[in-house]
C-alpha positions as a Markdown table, in Angstrom:
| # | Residue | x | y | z |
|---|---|---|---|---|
| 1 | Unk | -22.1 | -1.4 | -23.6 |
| 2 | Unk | -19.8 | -4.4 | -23.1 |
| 3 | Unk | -18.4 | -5.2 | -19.7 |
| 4 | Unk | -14.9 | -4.3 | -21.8 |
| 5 | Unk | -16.2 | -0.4 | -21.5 |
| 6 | Unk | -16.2 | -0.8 | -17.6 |
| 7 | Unk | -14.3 | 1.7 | -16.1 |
| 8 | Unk | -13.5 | 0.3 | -12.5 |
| 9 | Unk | -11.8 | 3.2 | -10.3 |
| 10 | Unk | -12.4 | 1.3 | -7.3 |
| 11 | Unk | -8.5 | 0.2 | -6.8 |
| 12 | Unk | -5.8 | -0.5 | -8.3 |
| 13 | Unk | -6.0 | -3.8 | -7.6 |
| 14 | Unk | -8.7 | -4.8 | -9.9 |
| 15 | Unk | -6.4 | -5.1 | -12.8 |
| 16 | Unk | -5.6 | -8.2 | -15.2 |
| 17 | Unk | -2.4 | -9.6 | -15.9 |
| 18 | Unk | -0.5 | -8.0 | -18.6 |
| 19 | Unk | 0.4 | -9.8 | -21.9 |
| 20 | Unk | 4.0 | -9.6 | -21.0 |
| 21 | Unk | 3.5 | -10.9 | -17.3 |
| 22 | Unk | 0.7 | -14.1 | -18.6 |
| 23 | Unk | 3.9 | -15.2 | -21.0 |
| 24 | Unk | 6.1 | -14.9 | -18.0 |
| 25 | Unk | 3.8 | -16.5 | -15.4 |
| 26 | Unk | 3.4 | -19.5 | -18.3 |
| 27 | Unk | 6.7 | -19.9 | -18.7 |
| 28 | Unk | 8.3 | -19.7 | -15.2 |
| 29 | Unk | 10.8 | -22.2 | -13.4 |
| 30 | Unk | 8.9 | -23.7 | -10.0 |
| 31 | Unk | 9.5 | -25.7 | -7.3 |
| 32 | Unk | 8.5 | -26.4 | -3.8 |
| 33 | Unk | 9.0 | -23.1 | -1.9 |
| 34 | Unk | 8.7 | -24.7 | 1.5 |
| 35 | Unk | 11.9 | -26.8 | 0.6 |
| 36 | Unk | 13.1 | -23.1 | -1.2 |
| 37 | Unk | 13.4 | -24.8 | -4.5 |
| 38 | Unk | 11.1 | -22.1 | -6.2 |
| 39 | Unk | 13.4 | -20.8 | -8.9 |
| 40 | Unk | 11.3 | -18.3 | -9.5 |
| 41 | Unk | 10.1 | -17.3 | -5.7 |
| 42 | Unk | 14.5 | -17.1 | -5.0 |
| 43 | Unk | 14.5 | -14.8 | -8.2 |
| 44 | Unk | 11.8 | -12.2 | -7.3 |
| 45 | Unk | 13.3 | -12.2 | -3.4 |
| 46 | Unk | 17.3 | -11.8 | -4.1 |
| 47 | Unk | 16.0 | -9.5 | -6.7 |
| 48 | Unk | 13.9 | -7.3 | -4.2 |
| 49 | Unk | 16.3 | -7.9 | -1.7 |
| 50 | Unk | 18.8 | -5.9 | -4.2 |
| 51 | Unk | 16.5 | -3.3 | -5.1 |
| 52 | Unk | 16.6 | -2.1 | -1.6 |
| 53 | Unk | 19.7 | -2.5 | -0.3 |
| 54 | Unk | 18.5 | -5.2 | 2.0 |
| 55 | Unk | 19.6 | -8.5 | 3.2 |
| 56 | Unk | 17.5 | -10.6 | 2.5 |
| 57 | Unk | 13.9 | -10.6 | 1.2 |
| 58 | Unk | 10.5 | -13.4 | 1.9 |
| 59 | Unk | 7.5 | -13.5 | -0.6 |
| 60 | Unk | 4.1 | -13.3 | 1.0 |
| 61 | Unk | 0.3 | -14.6 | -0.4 |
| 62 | Unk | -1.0 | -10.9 | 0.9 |
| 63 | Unk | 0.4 | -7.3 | 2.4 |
| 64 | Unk | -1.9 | -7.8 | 5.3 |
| 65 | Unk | 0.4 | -11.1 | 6.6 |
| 66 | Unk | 3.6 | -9.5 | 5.5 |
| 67 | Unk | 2.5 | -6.2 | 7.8 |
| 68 | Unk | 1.5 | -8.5 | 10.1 |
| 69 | Unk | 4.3 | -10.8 | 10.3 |
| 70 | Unk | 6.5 | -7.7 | 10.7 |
| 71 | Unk | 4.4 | -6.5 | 13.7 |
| 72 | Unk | 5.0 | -10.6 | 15.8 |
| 73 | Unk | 8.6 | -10.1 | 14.7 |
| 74 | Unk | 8.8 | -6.4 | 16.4 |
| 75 | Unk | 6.9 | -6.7 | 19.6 |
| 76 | Unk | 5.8 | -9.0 | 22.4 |
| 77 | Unk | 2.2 | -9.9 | 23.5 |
| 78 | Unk | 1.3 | -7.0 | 25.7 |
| 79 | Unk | 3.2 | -4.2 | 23.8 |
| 80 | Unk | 2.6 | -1.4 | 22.1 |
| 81 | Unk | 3.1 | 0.2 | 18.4 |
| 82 | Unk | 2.5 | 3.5 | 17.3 |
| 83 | Unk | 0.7 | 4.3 | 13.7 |
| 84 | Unk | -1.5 | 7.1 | 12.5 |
| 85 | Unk | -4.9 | 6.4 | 13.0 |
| 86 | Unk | -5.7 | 5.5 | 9.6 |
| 87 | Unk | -3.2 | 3.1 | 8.9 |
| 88 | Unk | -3.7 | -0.5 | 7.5 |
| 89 | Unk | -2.7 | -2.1 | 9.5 |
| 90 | Unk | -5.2 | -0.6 | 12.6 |
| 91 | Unk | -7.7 | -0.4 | 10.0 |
| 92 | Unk | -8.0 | -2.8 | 7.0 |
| 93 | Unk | -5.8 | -5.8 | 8.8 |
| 94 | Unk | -9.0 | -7.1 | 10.6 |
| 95 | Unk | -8.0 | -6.6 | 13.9 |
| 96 | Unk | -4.8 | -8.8 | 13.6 |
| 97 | Unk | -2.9 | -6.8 | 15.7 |
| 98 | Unk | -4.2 | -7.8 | 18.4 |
| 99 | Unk | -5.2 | -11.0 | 17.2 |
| 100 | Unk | -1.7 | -12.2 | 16.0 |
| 101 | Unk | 0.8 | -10.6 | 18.5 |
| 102 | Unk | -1.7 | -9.3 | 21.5 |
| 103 | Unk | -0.4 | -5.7 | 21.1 |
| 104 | Unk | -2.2 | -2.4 | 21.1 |
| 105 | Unk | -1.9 | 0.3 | 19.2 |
| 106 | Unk | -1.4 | 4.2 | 20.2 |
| 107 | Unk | -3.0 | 6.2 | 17.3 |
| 108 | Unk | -1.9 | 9.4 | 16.2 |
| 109 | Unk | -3.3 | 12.3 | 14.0 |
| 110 | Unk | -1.7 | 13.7 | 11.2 |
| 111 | Unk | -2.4 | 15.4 | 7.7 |
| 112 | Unk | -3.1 | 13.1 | 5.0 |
| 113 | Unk | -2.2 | 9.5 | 7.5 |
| 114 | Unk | 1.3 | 10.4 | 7.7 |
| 115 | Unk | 3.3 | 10.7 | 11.5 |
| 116 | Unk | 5.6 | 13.7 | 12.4 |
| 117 | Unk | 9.0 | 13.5 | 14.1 |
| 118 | Unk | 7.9 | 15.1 | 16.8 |
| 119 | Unk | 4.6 | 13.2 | 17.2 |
| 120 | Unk | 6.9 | 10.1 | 18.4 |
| 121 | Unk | 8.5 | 11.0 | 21.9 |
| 122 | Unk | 5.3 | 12.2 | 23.4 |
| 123 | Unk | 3.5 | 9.0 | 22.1 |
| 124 | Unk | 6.1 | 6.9 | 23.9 |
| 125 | Unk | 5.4 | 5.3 | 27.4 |
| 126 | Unk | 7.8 | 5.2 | 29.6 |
| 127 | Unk | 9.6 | 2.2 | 30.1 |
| 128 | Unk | 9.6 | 2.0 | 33.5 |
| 129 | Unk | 5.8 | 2.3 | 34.1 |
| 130 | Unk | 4.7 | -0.8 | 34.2 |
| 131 | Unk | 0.9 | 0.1 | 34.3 |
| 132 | Unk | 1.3 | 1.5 | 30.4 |
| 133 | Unk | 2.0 | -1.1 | 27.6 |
| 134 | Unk | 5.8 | -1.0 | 26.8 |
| 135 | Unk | 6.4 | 1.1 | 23.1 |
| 136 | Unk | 8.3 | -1.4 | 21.0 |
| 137 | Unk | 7.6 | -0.3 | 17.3 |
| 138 | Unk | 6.4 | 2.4 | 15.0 |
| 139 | Unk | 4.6 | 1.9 | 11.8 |
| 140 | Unk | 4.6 | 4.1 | 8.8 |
| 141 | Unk | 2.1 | 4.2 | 5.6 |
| 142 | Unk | 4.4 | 5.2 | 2.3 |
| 143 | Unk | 2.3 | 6.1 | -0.1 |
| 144 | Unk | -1.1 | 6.6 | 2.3 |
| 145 | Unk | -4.1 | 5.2 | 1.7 |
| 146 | Unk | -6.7 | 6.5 | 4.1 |
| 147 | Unk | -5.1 | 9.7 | 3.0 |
| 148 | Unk | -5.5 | 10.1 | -0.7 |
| 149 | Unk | -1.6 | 8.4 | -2.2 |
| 150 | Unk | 0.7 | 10.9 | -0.4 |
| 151 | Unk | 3.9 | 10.5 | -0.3 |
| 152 | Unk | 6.6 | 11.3 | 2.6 |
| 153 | Unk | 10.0 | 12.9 | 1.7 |
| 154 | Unk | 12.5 | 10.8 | 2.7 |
| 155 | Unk | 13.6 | 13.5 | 5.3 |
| 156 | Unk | 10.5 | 12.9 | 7.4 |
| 157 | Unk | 11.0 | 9.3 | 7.3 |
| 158 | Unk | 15.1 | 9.8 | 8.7 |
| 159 | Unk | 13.5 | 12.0 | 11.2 |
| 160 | Unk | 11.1 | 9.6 | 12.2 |
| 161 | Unk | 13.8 | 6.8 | 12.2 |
| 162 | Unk | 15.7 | 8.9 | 14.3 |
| 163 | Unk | 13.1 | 9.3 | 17.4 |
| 164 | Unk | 13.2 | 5.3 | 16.8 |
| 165 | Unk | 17.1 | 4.9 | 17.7 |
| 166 | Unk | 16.6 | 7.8 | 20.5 |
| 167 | Unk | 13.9 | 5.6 | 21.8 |
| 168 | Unk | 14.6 | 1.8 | 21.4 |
| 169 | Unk | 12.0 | 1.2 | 19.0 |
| 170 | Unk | 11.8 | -1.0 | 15.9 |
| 171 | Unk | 10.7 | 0.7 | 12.5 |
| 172 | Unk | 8.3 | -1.0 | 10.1 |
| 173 | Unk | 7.5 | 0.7 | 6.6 |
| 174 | Unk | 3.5 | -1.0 | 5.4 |
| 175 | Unk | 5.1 | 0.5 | 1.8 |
| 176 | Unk | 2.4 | -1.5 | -0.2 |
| 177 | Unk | 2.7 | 1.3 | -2.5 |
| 178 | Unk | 5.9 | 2.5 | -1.9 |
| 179 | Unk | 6.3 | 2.2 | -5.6 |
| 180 | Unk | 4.0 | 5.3 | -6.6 |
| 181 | Unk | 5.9 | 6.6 | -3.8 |
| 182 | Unk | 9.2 | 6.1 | -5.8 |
| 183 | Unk | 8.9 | 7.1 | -8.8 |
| 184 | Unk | 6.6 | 10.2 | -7.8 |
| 185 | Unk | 9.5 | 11.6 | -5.6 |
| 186 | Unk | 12.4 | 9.7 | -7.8 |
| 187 | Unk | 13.4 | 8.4 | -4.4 |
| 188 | Unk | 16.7 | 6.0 | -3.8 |
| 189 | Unk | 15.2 | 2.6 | -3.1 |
| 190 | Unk | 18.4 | 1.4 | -1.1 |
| 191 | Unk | 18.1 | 4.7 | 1.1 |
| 192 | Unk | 14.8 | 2.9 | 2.1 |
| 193 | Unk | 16.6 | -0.4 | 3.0 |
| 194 | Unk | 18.9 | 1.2 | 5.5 |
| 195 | Unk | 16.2 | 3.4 | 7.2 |
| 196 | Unk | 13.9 | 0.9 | 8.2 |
| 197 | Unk | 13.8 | -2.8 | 9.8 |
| 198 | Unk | 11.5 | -3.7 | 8.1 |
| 199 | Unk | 9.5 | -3.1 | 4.8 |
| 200 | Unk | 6.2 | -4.6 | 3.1 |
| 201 | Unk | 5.8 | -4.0 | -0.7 |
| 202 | Unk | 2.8 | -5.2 | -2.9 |
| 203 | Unk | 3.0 | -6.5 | -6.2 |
| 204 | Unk | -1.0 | -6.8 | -6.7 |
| 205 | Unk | -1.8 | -2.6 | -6.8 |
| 206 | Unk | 0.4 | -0.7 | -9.1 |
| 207 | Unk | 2.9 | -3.0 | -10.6 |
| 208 | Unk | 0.0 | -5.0 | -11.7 |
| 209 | Unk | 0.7 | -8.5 | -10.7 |
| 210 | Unk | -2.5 | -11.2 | -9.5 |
| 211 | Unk | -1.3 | -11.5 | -5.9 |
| 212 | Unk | 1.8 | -11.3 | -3.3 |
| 213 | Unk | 3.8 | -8.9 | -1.1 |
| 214 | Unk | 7.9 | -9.4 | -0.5 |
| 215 | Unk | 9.4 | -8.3 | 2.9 |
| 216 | Unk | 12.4 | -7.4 | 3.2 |
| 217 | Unk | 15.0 | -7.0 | 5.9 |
| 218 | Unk | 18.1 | -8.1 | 7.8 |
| 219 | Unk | 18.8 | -11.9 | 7.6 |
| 220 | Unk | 18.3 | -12.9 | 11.4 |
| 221 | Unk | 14.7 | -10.9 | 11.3 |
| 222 | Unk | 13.9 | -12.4 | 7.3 |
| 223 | Unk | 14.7 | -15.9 | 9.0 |
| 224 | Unk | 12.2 | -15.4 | 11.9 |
| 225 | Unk | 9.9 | -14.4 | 9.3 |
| 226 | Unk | 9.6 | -17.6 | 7.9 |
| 227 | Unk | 8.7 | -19.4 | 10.5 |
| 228 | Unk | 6.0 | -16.4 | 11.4 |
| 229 | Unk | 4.8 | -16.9 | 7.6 |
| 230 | Unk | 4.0 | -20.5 | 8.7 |
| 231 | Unk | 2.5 | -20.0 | 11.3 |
| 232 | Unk | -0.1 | -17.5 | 10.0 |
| 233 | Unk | -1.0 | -20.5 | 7.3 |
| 234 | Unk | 1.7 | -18.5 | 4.3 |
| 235 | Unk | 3.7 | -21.7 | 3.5 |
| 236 | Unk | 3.5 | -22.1 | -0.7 |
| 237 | Unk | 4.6 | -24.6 | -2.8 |
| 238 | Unk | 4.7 | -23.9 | -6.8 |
| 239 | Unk | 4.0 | -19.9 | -6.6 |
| 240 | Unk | 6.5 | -19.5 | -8.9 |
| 241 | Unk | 3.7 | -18.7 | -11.6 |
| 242 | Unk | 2.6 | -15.9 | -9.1 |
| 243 | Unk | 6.5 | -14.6 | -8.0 |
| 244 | Unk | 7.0 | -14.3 | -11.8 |
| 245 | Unk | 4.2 | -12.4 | -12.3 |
| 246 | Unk | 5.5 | -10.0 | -9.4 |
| 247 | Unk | 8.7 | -9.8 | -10.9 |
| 248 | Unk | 8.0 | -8.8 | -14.4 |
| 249 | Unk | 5.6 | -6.0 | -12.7 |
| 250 | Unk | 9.1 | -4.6 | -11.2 |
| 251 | Unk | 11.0 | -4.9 | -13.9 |
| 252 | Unk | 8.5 | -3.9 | -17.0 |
| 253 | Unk | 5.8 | -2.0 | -15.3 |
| 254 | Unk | 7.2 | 0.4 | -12.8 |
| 255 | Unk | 7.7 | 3.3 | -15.0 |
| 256 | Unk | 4.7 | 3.4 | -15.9 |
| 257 | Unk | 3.4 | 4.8 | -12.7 |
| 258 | Unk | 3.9 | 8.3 | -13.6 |
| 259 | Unk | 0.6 | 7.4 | -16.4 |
| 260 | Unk | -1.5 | 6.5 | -13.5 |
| 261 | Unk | -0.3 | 9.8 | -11.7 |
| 262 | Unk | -1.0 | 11.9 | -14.1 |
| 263 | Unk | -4.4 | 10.8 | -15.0 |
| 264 | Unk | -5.2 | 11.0 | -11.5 |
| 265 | Unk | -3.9 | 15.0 | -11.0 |
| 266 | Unk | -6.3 | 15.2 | -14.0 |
| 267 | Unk | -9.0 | 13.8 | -12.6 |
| 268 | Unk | -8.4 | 15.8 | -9.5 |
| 269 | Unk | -8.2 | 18.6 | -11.1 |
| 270 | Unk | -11.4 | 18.4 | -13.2 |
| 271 | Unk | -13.2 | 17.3 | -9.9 |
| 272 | Unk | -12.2 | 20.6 | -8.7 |
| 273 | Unk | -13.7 | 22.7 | -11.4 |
| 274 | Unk | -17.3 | 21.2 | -10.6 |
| 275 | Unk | -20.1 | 23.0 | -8.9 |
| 276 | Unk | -21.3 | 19.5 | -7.0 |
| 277 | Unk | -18.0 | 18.9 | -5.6 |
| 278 | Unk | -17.1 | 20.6 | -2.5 |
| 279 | Unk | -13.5 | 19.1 | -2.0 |
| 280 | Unk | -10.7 | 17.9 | -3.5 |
| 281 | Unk | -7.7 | 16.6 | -1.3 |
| 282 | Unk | -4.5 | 17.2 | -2.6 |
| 283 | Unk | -3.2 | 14.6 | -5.1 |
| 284 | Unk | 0.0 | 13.5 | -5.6 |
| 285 | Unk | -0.1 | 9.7 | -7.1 |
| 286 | Unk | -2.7 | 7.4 | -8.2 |
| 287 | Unk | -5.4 | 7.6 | -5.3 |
| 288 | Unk | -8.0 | 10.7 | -5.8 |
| 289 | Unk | -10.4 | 11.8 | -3.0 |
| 290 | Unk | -12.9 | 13.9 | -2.6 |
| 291 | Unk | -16.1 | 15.2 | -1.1 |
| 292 | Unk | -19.5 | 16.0 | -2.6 |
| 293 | Unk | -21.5 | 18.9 | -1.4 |
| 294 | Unk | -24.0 | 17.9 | 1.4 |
| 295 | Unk | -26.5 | 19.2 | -0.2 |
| 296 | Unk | -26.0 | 16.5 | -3.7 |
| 297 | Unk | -28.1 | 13.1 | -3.3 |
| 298 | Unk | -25.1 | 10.3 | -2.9 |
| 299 | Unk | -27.6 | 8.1 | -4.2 |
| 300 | Unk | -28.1 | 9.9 | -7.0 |
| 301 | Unk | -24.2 | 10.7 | -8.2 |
| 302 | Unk | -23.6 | 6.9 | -8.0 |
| 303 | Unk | -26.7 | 5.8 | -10.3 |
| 304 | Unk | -25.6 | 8.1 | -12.5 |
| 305 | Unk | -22.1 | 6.2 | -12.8 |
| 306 | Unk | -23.5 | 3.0 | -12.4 |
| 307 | Unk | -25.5 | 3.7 | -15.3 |
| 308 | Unk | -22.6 | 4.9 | -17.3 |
| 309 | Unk | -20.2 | 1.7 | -16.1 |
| 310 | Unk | -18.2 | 3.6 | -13.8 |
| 311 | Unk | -17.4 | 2.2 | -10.4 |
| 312 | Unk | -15.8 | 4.1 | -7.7 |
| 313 | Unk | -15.5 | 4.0 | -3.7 |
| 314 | Unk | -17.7 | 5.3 | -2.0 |
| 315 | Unk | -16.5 | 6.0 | 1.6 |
| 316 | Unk | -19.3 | 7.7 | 3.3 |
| 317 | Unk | -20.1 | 11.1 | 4.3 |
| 318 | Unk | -19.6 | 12.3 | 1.3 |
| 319 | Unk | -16.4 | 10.9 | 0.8 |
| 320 | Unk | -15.0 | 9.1 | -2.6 |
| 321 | Unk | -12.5 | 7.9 | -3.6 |
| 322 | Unk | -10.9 | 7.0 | -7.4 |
| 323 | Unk | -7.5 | 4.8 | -8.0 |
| 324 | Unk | -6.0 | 5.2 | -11.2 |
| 325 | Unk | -3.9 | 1.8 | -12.6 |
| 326 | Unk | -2.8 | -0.3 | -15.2 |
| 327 | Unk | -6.5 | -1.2 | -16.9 |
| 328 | Unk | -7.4 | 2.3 | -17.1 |
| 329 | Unk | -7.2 | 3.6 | -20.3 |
| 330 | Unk | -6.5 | 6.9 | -21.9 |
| 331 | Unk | -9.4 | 6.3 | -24.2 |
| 332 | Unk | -11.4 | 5.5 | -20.9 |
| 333 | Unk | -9.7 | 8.6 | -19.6 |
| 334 | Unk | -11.5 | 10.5 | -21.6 |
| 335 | Unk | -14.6 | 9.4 | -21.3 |
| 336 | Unk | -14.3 | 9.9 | -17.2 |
| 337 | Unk | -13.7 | 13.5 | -18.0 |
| 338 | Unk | -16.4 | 14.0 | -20.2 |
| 339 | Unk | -19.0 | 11.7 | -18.0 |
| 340 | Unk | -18.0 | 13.8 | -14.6 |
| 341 | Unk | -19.2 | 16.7 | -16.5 |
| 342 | Unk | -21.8 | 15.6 | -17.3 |
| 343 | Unk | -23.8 | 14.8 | -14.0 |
| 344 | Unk | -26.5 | 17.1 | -13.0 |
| 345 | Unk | -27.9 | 18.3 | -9.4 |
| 346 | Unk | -29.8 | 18.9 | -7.7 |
């Protein structure tokens, strides 16, 4: 087989730029965006900016720096931020935390990495103890990644948000696939803008594009951001190719989502018709996770798509993980429906 008949379920960030988005990457306006003379940079933020009802919007390189700068713009070295314990930006964010703004983190449980309402006040330290690091911020994960694409409904997130006000404490959405997220629940983008302080979104996963994440926010906090974006090494000078890229995915390639969903609810739902598998967690966008029987050789089930071109995540203990996108075809589809079938154990 040719390497075109690769079927790479790893993420949904392995994907190619789009005929579409290479003519409008080719043919963007740039400039310097550290003078904010990027044409095309000012586009994709105002534009974002819009979408969400915000003030005022910066393009990043990565998610991890925009979740990051979002963190140093929230809290003080020596505070404290409450997440689920699988979030990104504990987990995948290499430690920049603490790194970047010396702050710990309080972890919470919670089905499928997403925080309760009432998980928040008992998570709080009080702010007159000064033993116990002072709770400045919560961050959410919208759609979850740790826990298989799931979405919130915007009334958790409002009920969240409102143990924030009761409590003095900043809000920060890591929304770097608040897309899926969107057009699975046919959400209001703008109601998103109001709720939160901040919010991260990616263009690299779903929406296709080869790199960058916008922030968005109020104006006095998107301000401060840029001077945190220089200071983590984010200051860019023609990415107008790249915010074009981003933009196009918005305005061309959104949509489209709902073909990645529903391939993934059919994968899931194949999975769960197998005799190897002994889980399936639930599946409402483009992520799919699930769990072999212990008693099936891991080894074995990932020769077996090796040998057939197929690459997936494997997460351990059992655990794997598929991420429909873009690049993956119906016709490929197919063929991952057929192939699953087709694996033999013991």
């Amino acid at each position: 087989m040719k390497d075109l008949d690769l079927i790479d379920l790893r993420s949904d960030t392995v994907t190619k730029p789009s005929e579409g988005m290479m003519k409008a990457m080719f043919s963007a306006s740039v400039g310097d965006d550290v003078y904010h003379e990027d044409p095309s940079v000012n586009a994709l933020q105002d534009f974002v900016a819009d979408f969400f009802g915000a003030e005022k919007a910066l393009y990043f390189p990565t998610g991890s720096m925009a979740n990051q700068a979002a963190i140093k713009l929230h809290t003080q070295p020596g505070e404290q931020l409450i997440a689920h314990q699988w979030s990104h930006v504990y987990n995948y964010e290499g430690g920049g935390v603490s790194f970047n703004s010396g702050v710990s983190c309080k972890l919470l449980e919670g089905a499928q990495g997403m925080l309760r309402a009432e998980q928040i006040g008992p998570a709080v330290n009080p702010p007159d103890f000064y033993h116990s690091p002072l709770t400045t911020l919560v961050c959410v994960e919208n759609t979850t990644n740790k826990g298989g694409g799931a979405c919130y409904e915007f009334d958790q997130l409002e009920a969240i948000g409102d143990e924030c006000k009761k409590y003095g404490l900043k809000y920060h959405l890591d929304g770097a696939r608040l897309w899926n997220a969107l057009v699975a629940k046919g959400q209001n983008p703008k109601q998103y803008g109001a709720l939160f302080d901040t919010i991260s979104v990616c263009l690299s996963k779903g929406l296709g594009a080869p790199m960058g994440t916008v922030l968005v926010g109020k104006s006095e906090t998107i301000s401060r951001a840029m001077r945190v974006r220089k200071v983590l090494g984010g200051g860019m000078r023609q990415v107008g190719y790249m915010a074009a890229a981003g933009l196009y995915g918005i305005q061309h390639q959104l949509d489209r989502l709902s073909e990645d969903h529903a391939r993934a609810l059919e994968l899931a739902e194949s999975l769960k018709a197998l005799d190897y598998v002994q889980n399936v967690e639930p599946t409402q966008t483009n992520i799919v996770i699930f769990y072999l029987k212990p008693e099936v050789d891991q080894n074995k089930f990932l020769n077996f798509l090796e040998n057939n071109k197929v690459r997936i995540s494997a997460m351990g203990q059992g655990k794997w993980r598929m991420v429909t996108h873009l690049d993956y075809t119906q016709a490929q589809h197919e063929r991952m429906l057929k192939l699953l079938n087709e694996f033999v154990y013991p």
